[in-house]
LOKE-913169 format. One record per residue: z, x, y of N, C-alpha, C in turn; residue number from 1; residue in one letter. Coordinates in pm, whole numbers, plus 50000, padded with zeros to 5 digits. Layout:
# LOKE-913169
atom nw = Z&nu = X&nv = Y&caw = Z&cau = X&cav = Y&cw = Z&cu = X&cv = Y&seq = NUM&type = a
...
END
This chain:
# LOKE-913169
atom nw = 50000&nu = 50084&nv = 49882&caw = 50000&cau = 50000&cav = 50000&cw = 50000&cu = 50089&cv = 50125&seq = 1&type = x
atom nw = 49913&nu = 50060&nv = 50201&caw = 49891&cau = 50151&cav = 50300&cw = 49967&cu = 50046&cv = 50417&seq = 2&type = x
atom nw = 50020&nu = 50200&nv = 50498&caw = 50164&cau = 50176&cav = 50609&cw = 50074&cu = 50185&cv = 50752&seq = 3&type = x
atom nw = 50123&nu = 50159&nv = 50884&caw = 50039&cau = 50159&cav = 50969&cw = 50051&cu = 50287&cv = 51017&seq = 4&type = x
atom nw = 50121&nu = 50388&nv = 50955&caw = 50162&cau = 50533&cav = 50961&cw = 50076&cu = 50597&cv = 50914&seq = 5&type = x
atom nw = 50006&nu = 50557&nv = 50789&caw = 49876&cau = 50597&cav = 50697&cw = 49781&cu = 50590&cv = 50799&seq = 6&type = x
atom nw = 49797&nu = 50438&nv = 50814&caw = 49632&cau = 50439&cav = 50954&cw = 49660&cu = 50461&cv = 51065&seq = 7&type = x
atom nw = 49768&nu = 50555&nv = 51085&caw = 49714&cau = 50629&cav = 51193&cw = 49693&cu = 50762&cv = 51206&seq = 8&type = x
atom nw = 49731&nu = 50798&nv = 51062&caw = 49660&cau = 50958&cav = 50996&cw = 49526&cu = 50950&cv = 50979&seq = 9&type = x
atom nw = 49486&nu = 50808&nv = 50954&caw = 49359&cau = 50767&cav = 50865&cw = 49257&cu = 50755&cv = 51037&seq = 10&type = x
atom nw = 49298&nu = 50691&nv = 51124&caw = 49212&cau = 50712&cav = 51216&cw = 49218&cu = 50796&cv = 51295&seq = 11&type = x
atom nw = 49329&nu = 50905&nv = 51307&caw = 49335&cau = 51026&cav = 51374&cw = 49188&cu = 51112&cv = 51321&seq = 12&type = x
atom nw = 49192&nu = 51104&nv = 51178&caw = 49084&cau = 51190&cav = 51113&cw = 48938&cu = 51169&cv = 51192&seq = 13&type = x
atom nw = 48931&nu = 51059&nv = 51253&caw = 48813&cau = 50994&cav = 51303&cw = 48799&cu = 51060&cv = 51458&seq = 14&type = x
atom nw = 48860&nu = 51093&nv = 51514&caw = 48911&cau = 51178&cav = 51610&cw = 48967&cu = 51350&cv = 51639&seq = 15&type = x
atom nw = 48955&nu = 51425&nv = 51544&caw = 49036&cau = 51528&cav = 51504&cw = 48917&cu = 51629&cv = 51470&seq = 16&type = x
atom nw = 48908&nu = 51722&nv = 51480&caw = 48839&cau = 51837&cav = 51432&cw = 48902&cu = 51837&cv = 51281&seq = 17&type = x
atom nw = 48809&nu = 51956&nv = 51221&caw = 48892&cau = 51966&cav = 51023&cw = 48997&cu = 52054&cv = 51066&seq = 18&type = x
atom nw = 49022&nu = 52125&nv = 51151&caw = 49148&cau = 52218&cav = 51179&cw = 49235&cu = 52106&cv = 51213&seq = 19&type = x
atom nw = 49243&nu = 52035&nv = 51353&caw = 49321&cau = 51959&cav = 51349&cw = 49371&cu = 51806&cv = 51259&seq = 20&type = x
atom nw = 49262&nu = 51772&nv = 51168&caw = 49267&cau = 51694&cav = 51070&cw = 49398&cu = 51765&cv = 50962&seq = 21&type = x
atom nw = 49347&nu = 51887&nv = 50886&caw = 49434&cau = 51937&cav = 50832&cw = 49570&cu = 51946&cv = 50904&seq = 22&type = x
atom nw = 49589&nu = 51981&nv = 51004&caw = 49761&cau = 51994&cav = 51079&cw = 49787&cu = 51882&cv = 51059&seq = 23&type = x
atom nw = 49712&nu = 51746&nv = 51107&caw = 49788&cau = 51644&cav = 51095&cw = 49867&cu = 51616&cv = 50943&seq = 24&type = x
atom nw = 49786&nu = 51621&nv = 50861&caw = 49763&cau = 51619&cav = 50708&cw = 49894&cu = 51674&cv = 50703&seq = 25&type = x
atom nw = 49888&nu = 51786&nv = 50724&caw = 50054&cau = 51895&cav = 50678&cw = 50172&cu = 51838&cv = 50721&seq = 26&type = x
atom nw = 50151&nu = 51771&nv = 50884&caw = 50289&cau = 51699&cav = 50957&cw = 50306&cu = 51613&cv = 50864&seq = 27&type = x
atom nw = 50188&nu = 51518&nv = 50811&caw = 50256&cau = 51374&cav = 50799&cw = 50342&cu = 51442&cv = 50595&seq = 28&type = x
atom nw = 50262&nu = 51498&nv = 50556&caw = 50324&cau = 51570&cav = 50444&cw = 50471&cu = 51558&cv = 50463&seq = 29&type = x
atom nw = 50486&nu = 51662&nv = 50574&caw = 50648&cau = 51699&cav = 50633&cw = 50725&cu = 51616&cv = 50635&seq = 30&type = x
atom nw = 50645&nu = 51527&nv = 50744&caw = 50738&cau = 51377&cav = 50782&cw = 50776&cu = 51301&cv = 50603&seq = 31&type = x
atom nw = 50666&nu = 51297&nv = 50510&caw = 50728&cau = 51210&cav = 50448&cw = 50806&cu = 51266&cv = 50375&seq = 32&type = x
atom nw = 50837&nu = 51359&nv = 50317&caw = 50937&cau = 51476&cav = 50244&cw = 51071&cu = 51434&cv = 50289&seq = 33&type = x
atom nw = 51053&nu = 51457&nv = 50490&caw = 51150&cau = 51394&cav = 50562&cw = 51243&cu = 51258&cv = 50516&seq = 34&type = x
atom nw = 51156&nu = 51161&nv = 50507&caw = 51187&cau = 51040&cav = 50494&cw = 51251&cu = 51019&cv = 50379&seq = 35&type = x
atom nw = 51207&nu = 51114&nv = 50297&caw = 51201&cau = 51067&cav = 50132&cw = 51358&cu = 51107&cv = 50126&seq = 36&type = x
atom nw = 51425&nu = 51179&nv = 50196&caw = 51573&cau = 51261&cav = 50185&cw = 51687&cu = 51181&cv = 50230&seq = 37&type = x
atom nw = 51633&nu = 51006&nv = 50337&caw = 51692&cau = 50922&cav = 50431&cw = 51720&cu = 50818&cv = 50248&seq = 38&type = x
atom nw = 51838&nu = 50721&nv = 50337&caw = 51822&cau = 50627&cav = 50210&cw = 51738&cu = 50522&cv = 50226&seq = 39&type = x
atom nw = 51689&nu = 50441&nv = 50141&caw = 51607&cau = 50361&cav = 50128&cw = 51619&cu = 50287&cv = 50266&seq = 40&type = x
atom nw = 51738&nu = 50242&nv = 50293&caw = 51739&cau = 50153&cav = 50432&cw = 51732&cu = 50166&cv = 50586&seq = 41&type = x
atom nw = 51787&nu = 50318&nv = 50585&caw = 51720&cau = 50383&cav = 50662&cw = 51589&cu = 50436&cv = 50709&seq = 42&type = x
atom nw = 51574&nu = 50481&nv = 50613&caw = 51408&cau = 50458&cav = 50638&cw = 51313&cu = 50435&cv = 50656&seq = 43&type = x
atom nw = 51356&nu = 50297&nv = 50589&caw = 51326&cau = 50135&cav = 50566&cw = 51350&cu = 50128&cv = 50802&seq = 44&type = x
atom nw = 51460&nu = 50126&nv = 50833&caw = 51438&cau = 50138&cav = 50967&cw = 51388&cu = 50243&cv = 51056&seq = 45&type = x
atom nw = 51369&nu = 50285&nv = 51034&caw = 51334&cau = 50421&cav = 51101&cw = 51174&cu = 50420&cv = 51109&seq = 46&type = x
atom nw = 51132&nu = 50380&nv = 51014&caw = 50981&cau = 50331&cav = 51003&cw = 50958&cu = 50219&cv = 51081&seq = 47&type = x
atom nw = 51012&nu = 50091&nv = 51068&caw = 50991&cau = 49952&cav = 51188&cw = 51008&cu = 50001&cv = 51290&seq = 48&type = x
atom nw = 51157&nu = 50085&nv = 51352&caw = 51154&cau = 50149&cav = 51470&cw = 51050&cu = 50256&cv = 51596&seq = 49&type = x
atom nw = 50975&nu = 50304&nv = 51492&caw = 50914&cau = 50391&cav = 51546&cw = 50755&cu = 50428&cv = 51479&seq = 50&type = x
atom nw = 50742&nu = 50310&nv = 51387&caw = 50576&cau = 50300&cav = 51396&cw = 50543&cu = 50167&cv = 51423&seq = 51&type = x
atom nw = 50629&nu = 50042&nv = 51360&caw = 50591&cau = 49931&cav = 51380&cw = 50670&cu = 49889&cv = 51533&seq = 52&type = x
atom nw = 50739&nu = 49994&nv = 51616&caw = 50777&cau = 49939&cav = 51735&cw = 50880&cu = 49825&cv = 51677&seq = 53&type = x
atom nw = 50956&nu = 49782&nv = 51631&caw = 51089&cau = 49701&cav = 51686&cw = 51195&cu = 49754&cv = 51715&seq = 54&type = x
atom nw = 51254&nu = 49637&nv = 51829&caw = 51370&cau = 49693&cav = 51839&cw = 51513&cu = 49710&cv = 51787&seq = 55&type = x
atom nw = 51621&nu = 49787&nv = 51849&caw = 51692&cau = 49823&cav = 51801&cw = 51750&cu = 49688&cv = 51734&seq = 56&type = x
atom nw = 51736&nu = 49552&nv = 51822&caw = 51858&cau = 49454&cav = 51813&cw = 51766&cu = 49344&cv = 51717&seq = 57&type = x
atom nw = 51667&nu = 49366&nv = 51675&caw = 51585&cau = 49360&cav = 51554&cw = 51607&cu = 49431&cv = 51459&seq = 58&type = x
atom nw = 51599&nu = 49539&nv = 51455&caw = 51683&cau = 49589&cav = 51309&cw = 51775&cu = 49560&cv = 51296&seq = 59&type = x
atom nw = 51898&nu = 49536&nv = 51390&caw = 52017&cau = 49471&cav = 51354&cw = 52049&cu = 49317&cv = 51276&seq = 60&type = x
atom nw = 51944&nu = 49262&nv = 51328&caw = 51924&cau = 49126&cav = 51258&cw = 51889&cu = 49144&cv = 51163&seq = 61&type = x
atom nw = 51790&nu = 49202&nv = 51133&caw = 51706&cau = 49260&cav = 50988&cw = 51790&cu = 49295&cv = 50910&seq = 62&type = x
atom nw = 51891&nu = 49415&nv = 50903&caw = 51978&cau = 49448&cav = 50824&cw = 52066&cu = 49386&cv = 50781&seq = 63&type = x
atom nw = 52137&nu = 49326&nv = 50871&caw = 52248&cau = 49272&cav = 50899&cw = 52391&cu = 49332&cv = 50947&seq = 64&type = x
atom nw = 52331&nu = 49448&nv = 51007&caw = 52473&cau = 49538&cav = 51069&cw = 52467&cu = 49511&cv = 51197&seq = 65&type = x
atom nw = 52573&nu = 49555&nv = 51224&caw = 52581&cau = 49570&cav = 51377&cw = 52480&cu = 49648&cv = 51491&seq = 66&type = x
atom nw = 52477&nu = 49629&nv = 51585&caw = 52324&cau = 49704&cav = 51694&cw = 52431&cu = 49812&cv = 51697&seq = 67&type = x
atom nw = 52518&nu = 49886&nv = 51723&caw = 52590&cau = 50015&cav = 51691&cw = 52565&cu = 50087&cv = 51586&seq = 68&type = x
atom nw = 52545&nu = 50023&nv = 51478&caw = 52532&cau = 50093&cav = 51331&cw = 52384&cu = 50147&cv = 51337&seq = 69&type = x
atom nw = 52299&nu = 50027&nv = 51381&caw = 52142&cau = 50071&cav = 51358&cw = 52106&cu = 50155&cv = 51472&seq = 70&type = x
atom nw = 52154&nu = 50159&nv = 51589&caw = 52175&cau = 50326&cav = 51669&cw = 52145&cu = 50412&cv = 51572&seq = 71&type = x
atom nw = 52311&nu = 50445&nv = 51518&caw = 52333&cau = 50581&cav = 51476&cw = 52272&cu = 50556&cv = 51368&seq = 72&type = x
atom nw = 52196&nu = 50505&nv = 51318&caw = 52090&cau = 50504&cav = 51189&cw = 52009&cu = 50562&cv = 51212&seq = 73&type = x
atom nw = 51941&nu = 50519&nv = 51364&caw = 51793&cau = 50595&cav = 51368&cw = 51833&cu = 50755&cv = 51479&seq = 74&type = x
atom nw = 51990&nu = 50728&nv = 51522&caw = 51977&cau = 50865&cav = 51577&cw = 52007&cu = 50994&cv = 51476&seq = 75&type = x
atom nw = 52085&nu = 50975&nv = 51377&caw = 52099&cau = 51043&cav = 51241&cw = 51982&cu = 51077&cv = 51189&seq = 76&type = x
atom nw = 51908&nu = 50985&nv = 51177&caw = 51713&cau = 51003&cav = 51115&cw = 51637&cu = 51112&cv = 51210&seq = 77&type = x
atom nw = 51642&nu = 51070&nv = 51298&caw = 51599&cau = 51190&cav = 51375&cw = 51611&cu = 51344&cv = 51364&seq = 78&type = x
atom nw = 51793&nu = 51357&nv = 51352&caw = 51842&cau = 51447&cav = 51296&cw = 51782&cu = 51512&cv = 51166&seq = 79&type = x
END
């Protein structure tokens, strides 16, 4: 299932020289290695947050934690 994270590796390529095609290629590698180390739910936010754009007090609903908790969720992820 392709993520809107995919398509935007997938249409960067459409835009990108093969040098810069490949860098991208390697980041998003990185990034997901990254992700893969977060727990499922985190991730799970950290992804809506910052590819699909919602906000913080949307993930809070989503989860069901508090808008404090899903802060330090995505400021930890960052980390």
């Amino acid at each position: 299932m392709a993520t809107k994270l995919d398509e935007a590796y997938d249409a960067s390529d459409l835009l990108a020289t093969s040098e810069e095609s490949a860098e991208l290629r390697w980041d998003g590698r990185r990034i997901e290695t990254c992700m893969q180390e977060l727990e499922t739910d985190r991730s799970s936010a950290f992804r809506c947050a910052y590819v699909e754009g919602l906000k913080d007090e949307t993930l809070a609903d989503v989860y069901g934690v508090p808008l404090n908790t899903t802060r330090t969720w995505l400021q930890r992820s960052l980390l």
